[in-house]
Structures are given as structure tokens and as C-alpha cells.
C-alpha positions in Angstrom: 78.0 -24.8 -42.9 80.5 -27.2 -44.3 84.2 -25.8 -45.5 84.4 -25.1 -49.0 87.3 -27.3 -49.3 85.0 -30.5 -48.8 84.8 -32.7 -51.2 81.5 -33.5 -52.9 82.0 -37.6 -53.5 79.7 -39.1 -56.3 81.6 -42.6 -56.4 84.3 -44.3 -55.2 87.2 -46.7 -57.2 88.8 -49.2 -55.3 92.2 -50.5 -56.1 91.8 -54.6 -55.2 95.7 -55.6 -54.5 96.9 -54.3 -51.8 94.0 -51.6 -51.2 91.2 -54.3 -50.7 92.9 -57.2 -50.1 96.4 -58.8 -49.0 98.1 -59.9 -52.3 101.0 -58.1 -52.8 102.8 -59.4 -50.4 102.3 -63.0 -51.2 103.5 -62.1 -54.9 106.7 -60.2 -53.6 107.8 -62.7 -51.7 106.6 -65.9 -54.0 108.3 -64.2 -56.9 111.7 -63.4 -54.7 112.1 -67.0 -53.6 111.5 -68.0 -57.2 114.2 -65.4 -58.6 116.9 -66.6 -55.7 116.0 -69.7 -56.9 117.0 -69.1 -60.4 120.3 -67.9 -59.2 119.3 -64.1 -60.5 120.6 -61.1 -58.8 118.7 -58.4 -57.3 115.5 -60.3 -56.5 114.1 -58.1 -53.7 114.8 -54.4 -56.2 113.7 -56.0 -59.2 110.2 -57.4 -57.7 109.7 -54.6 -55.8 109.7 -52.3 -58.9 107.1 -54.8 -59.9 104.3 -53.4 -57.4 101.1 -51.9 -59.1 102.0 -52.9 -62.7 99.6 -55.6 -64.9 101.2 -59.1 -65.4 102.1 -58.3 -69.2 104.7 -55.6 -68.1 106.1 -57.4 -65.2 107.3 -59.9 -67.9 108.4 -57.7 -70.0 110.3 -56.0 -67.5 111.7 -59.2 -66.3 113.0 -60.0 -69.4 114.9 -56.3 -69.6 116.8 -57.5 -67.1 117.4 -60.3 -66.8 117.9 -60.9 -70.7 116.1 -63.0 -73.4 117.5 -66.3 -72.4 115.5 -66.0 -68.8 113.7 -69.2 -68.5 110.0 -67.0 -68.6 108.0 -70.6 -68.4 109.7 -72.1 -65.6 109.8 -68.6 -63.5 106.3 -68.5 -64.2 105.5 -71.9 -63.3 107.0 -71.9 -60.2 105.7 -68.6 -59.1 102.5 -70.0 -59.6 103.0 -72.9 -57.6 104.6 -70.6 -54.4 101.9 -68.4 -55.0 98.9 -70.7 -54.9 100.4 -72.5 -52.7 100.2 -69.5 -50.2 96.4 -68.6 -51.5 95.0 -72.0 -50.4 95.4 -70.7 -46.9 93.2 -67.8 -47.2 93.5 -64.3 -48.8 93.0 -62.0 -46.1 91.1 -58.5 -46.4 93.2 -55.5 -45.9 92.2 -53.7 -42.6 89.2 -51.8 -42.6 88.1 -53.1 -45.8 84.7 -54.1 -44.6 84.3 -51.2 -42.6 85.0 -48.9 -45.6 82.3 -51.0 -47.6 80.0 -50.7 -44.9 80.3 -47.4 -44.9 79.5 -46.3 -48.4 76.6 -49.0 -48.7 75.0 -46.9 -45.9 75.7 -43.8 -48.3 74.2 -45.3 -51.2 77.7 -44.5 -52.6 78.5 -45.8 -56.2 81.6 -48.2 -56.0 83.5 -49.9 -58.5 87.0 -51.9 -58.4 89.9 -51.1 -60.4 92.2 -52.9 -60.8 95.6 -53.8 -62.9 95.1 -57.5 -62.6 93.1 -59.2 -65.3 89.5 -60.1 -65.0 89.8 -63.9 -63.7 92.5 -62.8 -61.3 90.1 -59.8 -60.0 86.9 -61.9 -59.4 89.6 -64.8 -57.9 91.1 -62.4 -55.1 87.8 -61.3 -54.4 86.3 -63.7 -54.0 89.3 -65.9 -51.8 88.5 -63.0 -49.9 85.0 -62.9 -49.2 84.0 -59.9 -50.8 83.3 -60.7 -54.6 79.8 -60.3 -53.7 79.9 -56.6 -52.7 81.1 -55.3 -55.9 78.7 -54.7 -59.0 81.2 -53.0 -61.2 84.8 -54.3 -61.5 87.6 -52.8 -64.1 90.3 -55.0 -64.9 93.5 -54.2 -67.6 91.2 -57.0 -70.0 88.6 -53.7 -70.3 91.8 -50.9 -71.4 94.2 -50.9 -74.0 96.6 -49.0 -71.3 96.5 -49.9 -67.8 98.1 -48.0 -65.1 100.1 -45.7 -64.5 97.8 -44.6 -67.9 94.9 -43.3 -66.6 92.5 -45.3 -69.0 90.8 -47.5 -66.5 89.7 -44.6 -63.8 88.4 -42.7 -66.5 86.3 -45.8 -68.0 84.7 -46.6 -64.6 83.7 -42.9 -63.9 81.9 -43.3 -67.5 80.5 -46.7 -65.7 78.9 -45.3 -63.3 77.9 -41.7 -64.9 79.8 -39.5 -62.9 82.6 -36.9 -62.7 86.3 -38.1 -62.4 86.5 -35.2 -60.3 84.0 -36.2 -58.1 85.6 -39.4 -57.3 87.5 -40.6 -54.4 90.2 -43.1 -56.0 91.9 -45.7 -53.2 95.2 -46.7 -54.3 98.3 -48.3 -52.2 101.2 -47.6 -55.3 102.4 -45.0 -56.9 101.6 -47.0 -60.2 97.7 -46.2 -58.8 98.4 -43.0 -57.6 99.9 -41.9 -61.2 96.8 -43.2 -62.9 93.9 -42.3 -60.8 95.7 -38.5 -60.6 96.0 -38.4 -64.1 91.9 -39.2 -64.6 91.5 -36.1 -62.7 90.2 -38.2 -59.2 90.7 -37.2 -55.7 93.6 -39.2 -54.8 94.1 -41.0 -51.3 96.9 -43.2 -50.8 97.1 -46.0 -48.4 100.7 -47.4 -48.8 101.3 -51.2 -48.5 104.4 -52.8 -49.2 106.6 -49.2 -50.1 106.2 -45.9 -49.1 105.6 -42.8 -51.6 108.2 -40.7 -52.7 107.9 -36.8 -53.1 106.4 -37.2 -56.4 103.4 -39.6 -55.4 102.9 -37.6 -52.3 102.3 -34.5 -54.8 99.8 -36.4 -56.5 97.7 -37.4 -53.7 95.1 -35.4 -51.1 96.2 -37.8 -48.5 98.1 -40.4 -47.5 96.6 -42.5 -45.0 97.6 -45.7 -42.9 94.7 -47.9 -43.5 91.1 -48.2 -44.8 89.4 -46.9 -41.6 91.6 -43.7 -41.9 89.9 -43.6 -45.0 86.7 -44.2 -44.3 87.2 -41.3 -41.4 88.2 -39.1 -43.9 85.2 -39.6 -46.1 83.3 -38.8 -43.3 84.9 -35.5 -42.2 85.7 -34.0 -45.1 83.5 -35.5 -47.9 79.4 -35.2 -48.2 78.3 -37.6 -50.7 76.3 -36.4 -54.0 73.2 -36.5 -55.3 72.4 -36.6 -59.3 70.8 -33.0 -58.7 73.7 -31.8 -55.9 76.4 -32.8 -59.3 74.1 -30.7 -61.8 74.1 -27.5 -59.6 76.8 -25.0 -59.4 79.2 -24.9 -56.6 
């Protein structure tokens, strides 16, 4: 008999960057160059406080502080440039993405991408990477009036696929993620990529996990994956 504690998984929702695959770290360190470039201070903090939000509010936040005379278009422009620049060499997967996928196909396991990136950004990574193919349900901030840290776009894709929050397993490498997908009322496992989770963020998740085939260990431990009829009956 399995522990009580198991978790009874009806779908899972992927984060894409930095959970699936490899981005962030091109955009931190494309957007740091671009910011030494410009002769602004605190490049590194400022970008770094960047991770996990949509485009719209990095902007804005850029503008916060750095003032309203920034140069937006040419820090855009060149970021672009750096940053492409760096995709036309290949977007790598982040380990144990495959596996993971593999994994939950075998399961018959509903999966859907969520993401904070916008919906030709989401099916661009993807699809750099290799894996566009796998996903039949994607959620980008173009589908929400509030993306994350709101938890709009976790509760939408549960209604997607016709299941539970609280049956979900939601994959997410920021506290951004972790704030939103907690919020939605998910299961919560963190698999940190460029920072490390404070106290707070730890709170929020069931586990915090070094990669995707910890993950997809977990899962197999702890979780037993649902059935229409096994979601309908009590527990």
C-alpha cells in the first residue's frame, strides 16, 4: 500500500526557460554585456532581478532604474543582436528534459508548457531546442492578463486540460514560478537555475531538486498518476 502522503498527479506544467530549456543564461549574460556597455551601474543585480518575469515588466523595471531617459530602443536592439547571436549556435535542453518527457508519455500524463515568455518566443525556444513537437498545449503571458508571480496562467492550463490545480505537478526554476504555480494551488517542485531560493520560495515548494531526472525520480516514488475515475473518487 502506497503512503498516504503520495501525491495523485493528473497533469503536469512545465516552465520552458530555464526548466526545459537553457535560455536564461544566454539573456543574463547578453543583457549584462549590453548594460556595461551602456555605461549603467549594477548590471549583474539589476538583470538578475530580471529572472522569471515577462518581457513587458523587465522594461518597465529597467526604466525604474535606470530613469526615463534610458535609451529603451538601442538596449533592446543590441540585446537582441547578443542574444541571437548566441541562439544561432543551438539552444540546448536543460538536463533530463527528455528523460522527464519520456517519462510521462509512457504515463499517458497530460502535459502543458507555461510559460512567461510570449507565444512566438515559446514555440521559438522550443523548437531551437528540439522539442516544439512534444508539446500539445503551451501557455504563454499573450493567453493572461497577469502573468507570473500572478497565478493566472497555472490556473488556465489546469482548466486546459480539465483537471485539478491540486492534482498538478508544476516544474519551475524561479521564485517568480514558484510564487505563481503555489498560488494556483499546484504541487510545487523547484529545480533552481541561475539563483538559488530563499526561505520564502523554499516554503512554497514540496521540493527542491537539482535537475529534471531528480524530478522525474520523484514522480516515480512518490507520485501515482490519475485516472478520470481515480480524480472523481474520494481519497
Amino acid at each position: 500500500m502506497r503512503a498516504v502522503q503520495d501525491w495523485l498527479i493528473a497533469a503536469v506544467l512545465l516552465d520552458m526557460d530555464g526548466t526545459l530549456v537553457d535560455t536564461e543564461r544566454v539573456y543574463l549574460e547578453s543583457l549584462t554585456e549590453v548594460l556595461n556597455g551602456f555605461g549603467l551601474p549594477d548590471a549583474i543585480e539589476t538583470c538578475e532581478s530580471m529572472i522569471g518575469l515577462p518581457g513587458p515588466e523587465c522594461q518597465a523595471l529597467l526604466v525604474a532604474r535606470y530613469g526615463e531617459a534610458l535609451p529603451l530602443p538601442d538596449i533592446n536592439r543590441a540585446f537582441v543582436a547578443k542574444r541571437d547571436a548566441r541562439f544561432a549556435q543551438g539552444l540546448p535542453v536543460k538536463p533530463g528534459t527528455c528523460e522527464l518527457l519520456d517519462t510521462l508519455d509512457e504515463a499517458r500524463c497530460p502535459v502543458a508548457v507555461v510559460t512567461s515568455s510570449s507565444r512566438k518566443t515559446a514555440d521559438l525556444h522550443l523548437t531551437l531546442a528540439g522539442i516544439r513537437g512534444r508539446f500539445g498545449t503551451i501557455l504563454t503571458r499573450d493567453d493572461v492578463a497577469h502573468g507570473k508571480p500572478a497565478p493566472d496562467l497555472y490556473l488556465l492550463a489546469a482548466d486546459r486540460l480539465g483537471v485539478p490545480p491540486a492534482n498538478c505537478i508544476a516544474v519551475e526554476d524561479s521564485s517568480v514560478g514558484v510564487t505563481a504555480a503555489a498560488a494556483a494551488g499546484a504541487i510545487t517542485l523547484m529545480v533552481p537555475d541561475l539563483l538559488q531560493p530563499d526561505a520564502t520560495t523554499r516554503g512554497r515548494c514540496a521540493a527542491v531538486l537539482p535537475d529534471l531526472n531528480a524530478v522525474r525520480s520523484l514522480l516515480e516514488t512518490r507520485g501515482r498518476f490519475a485516472t478520470s475515475d481515480a480524480l472523481a473518487a474520494p481519497r
